[in-house]
C-alpha positions in Angstrom: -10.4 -0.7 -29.4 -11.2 -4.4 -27.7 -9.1 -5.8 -25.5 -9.6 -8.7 -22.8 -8.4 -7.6 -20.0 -8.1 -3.7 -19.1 -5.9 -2.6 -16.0 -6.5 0.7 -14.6 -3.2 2.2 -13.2 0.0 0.7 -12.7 1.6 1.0 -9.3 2.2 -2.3 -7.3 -1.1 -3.7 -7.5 -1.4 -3.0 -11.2 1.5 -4.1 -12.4 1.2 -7.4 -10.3 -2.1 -8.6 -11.8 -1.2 -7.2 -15.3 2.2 -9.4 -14.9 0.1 -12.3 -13.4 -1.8 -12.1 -16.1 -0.4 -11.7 -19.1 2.0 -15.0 -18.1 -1.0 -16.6 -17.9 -1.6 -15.9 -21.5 -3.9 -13.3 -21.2 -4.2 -10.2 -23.6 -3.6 -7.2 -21.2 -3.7 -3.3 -21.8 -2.2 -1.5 -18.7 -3.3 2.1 -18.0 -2.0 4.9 -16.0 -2.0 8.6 -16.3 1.3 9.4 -15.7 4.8 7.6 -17.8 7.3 5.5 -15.7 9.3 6.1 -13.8 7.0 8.3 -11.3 6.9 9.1 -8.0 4.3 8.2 -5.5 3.6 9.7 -2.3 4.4 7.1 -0.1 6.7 5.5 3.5 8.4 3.4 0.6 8.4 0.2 3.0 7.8 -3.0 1.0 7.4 -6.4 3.4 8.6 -9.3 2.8 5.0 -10.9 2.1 5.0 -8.5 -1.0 8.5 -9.6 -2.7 7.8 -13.6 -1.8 4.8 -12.7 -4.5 6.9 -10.8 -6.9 9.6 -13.2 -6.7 7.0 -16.3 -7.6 6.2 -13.9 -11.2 9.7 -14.2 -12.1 11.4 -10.9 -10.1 13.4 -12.3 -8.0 16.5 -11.5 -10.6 15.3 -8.1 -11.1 15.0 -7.6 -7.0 18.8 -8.9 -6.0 19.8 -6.9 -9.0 18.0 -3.7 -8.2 20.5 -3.6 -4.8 16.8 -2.3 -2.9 17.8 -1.0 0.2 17.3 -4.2 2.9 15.4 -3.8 6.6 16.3 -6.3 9.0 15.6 -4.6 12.8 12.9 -3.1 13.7 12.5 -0.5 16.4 9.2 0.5 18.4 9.1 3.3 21.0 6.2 3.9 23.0 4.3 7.2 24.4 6.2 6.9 27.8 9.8 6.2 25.9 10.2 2.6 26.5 12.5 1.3 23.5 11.4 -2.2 21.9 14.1 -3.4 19.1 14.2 -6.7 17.3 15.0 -8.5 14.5 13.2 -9.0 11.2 12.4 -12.2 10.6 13.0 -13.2 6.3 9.7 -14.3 4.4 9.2 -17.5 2.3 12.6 -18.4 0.3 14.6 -15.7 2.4 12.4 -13.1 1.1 13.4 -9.5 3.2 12.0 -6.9 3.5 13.3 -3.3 1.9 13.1 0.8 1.8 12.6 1.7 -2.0 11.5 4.5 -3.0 8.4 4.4 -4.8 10.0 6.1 -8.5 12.6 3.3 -8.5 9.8 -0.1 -7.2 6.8 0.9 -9.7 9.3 1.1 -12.6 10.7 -2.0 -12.1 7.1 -3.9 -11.1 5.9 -1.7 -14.4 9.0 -2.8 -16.6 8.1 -6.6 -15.8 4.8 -6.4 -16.6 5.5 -5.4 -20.1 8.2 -8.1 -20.2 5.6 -10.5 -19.4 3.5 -9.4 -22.1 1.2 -6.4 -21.3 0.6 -3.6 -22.8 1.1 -0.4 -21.2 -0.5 2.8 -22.9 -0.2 6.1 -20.6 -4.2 7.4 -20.5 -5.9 9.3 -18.5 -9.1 7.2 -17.2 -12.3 9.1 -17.1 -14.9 6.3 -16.6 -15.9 2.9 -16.5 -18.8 2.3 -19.5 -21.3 0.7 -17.8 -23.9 -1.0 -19.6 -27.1 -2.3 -18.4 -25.1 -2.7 -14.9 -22.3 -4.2 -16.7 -18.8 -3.1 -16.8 -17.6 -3.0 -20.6 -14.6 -1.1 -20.9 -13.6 2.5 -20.2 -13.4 5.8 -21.6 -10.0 7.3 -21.4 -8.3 10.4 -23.0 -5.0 9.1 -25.0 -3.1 11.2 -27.3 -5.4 13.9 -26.6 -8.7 12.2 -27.7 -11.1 10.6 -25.6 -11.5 7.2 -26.4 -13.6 3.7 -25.7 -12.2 0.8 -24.8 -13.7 -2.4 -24.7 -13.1 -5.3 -22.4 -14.3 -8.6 -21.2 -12.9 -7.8 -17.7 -11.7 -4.3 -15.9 -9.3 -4.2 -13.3 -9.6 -0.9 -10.9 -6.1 -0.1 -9.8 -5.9 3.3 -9.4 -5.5 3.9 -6.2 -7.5 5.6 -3.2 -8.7 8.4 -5.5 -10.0 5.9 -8.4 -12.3 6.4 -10.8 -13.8 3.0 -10.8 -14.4 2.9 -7.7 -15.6 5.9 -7.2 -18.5 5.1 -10.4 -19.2 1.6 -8.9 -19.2 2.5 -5.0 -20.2 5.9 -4.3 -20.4 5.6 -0.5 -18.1 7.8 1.2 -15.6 5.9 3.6 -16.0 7.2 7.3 -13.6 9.2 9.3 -12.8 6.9 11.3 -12.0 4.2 9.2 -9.2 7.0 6.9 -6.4 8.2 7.3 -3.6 11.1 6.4 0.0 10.8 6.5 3.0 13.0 5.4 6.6 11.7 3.9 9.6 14.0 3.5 12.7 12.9 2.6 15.8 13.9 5.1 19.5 14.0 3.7 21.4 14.7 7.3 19.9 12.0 9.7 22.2 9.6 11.7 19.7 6.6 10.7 20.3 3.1 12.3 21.7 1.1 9.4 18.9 -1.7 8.1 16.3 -0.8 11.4 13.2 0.7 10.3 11.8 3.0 13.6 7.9 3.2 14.8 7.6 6.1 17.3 3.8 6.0 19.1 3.0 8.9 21.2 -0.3 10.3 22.5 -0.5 13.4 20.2 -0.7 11.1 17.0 -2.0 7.4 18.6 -3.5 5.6 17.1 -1.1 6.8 14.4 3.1 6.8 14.8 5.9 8.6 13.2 8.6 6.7 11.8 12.1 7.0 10.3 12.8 3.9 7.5 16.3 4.6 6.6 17.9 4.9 2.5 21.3 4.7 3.3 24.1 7.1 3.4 22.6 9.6 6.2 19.2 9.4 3.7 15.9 8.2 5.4 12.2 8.6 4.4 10.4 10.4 7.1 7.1 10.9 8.6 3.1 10.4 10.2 0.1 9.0 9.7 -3.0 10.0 11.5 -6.7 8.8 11.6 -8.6 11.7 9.9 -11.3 12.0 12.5 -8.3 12.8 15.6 -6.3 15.1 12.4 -9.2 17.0 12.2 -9.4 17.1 15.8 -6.1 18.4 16.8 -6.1 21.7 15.3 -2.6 21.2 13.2 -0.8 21.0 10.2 1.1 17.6 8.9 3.6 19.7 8.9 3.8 21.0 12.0 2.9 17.9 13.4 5.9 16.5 11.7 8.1 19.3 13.0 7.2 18.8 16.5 8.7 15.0 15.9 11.8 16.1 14.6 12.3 18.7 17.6 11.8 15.7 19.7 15.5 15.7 21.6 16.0 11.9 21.0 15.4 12.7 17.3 16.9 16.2 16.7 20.6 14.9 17.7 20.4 13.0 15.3 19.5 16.1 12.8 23.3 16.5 11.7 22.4 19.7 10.0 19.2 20.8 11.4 17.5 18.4 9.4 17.1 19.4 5.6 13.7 18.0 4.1 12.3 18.0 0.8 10.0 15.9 -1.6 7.5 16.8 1.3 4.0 15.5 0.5 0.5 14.4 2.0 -1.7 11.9 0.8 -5.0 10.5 2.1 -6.0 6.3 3.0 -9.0 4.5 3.1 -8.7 1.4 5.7 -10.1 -1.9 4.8 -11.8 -2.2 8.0 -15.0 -0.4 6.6 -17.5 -3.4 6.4 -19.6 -4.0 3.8 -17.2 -3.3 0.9 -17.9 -4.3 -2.2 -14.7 -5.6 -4.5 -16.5 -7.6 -7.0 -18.7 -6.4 -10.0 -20.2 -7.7 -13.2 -17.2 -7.2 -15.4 -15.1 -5.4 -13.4 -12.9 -6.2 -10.1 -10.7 -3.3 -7.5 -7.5 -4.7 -6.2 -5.3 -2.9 -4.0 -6.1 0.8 -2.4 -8.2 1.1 -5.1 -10.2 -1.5 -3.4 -9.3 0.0 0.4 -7.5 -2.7 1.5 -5.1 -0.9 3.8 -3.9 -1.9 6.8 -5.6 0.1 9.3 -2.9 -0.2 11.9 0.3 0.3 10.0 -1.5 2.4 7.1 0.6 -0.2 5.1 -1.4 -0.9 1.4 1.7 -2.4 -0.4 1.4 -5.8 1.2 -2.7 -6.8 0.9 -2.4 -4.6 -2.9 0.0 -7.4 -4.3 -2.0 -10.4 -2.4 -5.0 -8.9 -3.9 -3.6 -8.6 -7.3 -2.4 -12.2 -7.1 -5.9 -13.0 -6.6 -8.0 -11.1 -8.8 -5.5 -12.8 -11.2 -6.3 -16.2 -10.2 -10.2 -15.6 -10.5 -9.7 -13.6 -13.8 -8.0 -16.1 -14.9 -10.9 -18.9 -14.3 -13.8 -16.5 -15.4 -12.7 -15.7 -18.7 -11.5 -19.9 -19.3 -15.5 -20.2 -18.8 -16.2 -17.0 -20.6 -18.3 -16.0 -17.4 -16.9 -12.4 -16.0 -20.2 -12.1 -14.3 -20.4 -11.3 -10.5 -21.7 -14.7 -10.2 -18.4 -15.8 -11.1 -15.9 -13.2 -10.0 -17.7 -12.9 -6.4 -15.1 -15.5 -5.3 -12.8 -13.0 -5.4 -14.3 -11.1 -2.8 -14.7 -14.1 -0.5 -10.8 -15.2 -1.4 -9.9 -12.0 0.1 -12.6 -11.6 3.1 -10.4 -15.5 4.1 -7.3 -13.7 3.9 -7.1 -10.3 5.0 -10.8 -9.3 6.3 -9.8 -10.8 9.6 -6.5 -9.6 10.2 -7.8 -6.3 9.4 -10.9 -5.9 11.8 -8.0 -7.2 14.3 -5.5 -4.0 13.8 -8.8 -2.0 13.9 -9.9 -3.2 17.4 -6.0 -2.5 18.3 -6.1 0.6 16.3 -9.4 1.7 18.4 -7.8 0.3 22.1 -4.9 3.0 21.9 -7.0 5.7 21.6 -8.8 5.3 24.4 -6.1 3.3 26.7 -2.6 4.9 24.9 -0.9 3.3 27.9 -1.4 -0.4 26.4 1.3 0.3 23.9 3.9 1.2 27.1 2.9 -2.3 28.3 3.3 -4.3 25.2 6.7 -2.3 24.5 7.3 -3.6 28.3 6.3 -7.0 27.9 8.0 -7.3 24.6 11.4 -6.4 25.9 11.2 -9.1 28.2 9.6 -11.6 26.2 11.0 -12.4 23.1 7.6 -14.4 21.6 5.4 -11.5 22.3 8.0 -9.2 20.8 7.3 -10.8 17.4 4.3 -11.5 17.5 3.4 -7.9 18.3 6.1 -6.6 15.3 4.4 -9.4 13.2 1.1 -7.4 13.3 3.1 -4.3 12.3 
């Protein structure tokens, strides 16, 4: 087979770029493993800078109609117990942001794509085919056979465990620039209705707990924690989780002890690794395929839809020249180094500061409380 455009999985940054894409007029064959709908280990939080993107590729119907589950309050407690709450200001348009679970969002973002004129074939990626240091297509095992595809450009949006990535960047990512994390899903909790919840506390700093609430007593749970101070603790995820929900401001809220399942685990790659390359002769990665997560929040929604948006937009401009060298898709690279490189070495100095002085978070908690400007501008960064 020969198509023009190849994209390699289908979660949110997939199915972004594919949509992108294809209404730009583009022949595009969108690949992932598994069939739709699918669930993907994840908090399930989706900002508002995220739907302001999906909503300028035609969702914004879809969205209102999909009755997502809407986050207006946010609340962040600190490793002393100082309680910070406040309000969640809308995006562009009155764009909010929402708690979705992940098997509902990439089925809609999915569906759309196809709607706007992709393909989507479930196949197993093995391998980029690289020629001569080119990207031409992949190899991919579909109906039970493995088979070549050909393709003027490849998209790598498989995740943080991709396959073409791993082919065209071998380098291991550094502890201290990954991450773990745990979700479970709680049917009992008393959750505050719309307020998603940070809890930062010296076991986990620099990572946090939280509790982003579904509705109905229904609430995603869990933590994140740099790999390097996981590794360090001695500890399970799960008992690390346990020990937050014994937590007496927590367990009351337990209304029957707390019954979890869908538990899972699941591993990041921060984009505040320097020196990572995005762009490739044929081929691009977009989204935690392309480790552009957040290394404070451990958020990869937001930056994977922004960096879908624009590999499309370079795609796009390569293939009107017929030029999908790295000559001409290196822009890409520096599009997003402009946008999100320097935010991200920012939550990485911020990331590294409450390691080794936990106590800043008590003052900022502090300071916020009192100071309504600071208290923004400090959520703003989460």
């Amino acid at each position: 087979m020969e198509r023009e455009i190849i994209v390699v999985g289908a979660g949110p940054s997939g199915a972004t770029v594919a949509m992108a894409l294809a209404q730009m007029g583009h022949d595009v064959l969108l690949l992932d493993r598994q069939s739709f709908p699918r669930d993907k280990t994840c908090g399930d939080a989706v900002p508002s800078g995220a739907i302001q993107v999906l909503n300028s590729l035609g969702m914004a119907g879809k969205i209102h109609e999909a009755n997502f589950y809407p986050v207006t309050k946010l609340l962040l407690s600190s490793p002393r117990g100082y309680i910070l709450e406040a309000d969640l200001k809308p995006g562009f348009n009155g764009a909010n942001s929402y708690i979705v679970p992940r098997l509902c969002f990439d089925a809609l973002l999915k569906e759309h794509a196809v709607a706007s004129g992709a393909e989507f074939c479930q196949a197993q990626v093995k391998e980029p085919i690289v020629e001569d240091d080119r990207v031409t297509g992949v190899r991919a095992r579909m109906n039970g056979l493995v088979q070549e595809i050909s393709a003027r450009l490849v998209i790598g949006a498989d995740g943080v465990t991709s396959v073409i990535a791993r082919a065209l960047r071998p380098d291991k990512h550094q502890d201290v620039h990954r991450a773990v994390a745990l979700r479970a899903y709680v049917d009992d909790i008393e959750e505050i209705p719309y307020e998603v919840e940070f809890y930062l506390y010296k076991e986990i700093l620099p990572g946090y707990a939280w509790i982003f609430p579904l509705g109905e007593g229904q609430a995603n749970v869990g933590l994140g924690m740099r790999l390097d101070k996981f590794r360090q603790s001695g500890q399970s995820l799960e008992e690390l989780l346990a020990l937050f929900l014994e937590m007496p401001l927590i367990k009351k809220r337990l209304k029957h002890g707390g019954r979890l399942h869908d538990i899972a685990t699941w591993q990041l790659n921060f984009g505040s690794q320097k020196q990572l390359q995005l762009a490739y002769d044929g081929a691009l990665l977009i989204g935690d395929a392309a480790s552009l997560i957040n290394p404070l929040t451990g958020g990869g929604i937001h930056n994977g839809v922004i960096s879908a948006h624009l590999a499309a937009e370079v795609a796009h401009e390569a293939l009107a020249k017929g030029d999908t060298s790295l000559d001409q898709l290196k822009s890409y690279q520096q599009r997003c180094e402009e946008i999100m490189s320097q935010g991200m070495q920012r939550s990485y100095l911020l990331q590294r500061s409450l390691i080794y002085f936990p106590w800043l978070t008590d003052i900022l908690v502090g300071w916020g409380k009192a100071n309504g400007h600071l208290a923004q501008t400090f959520i703003d960064k989460l």
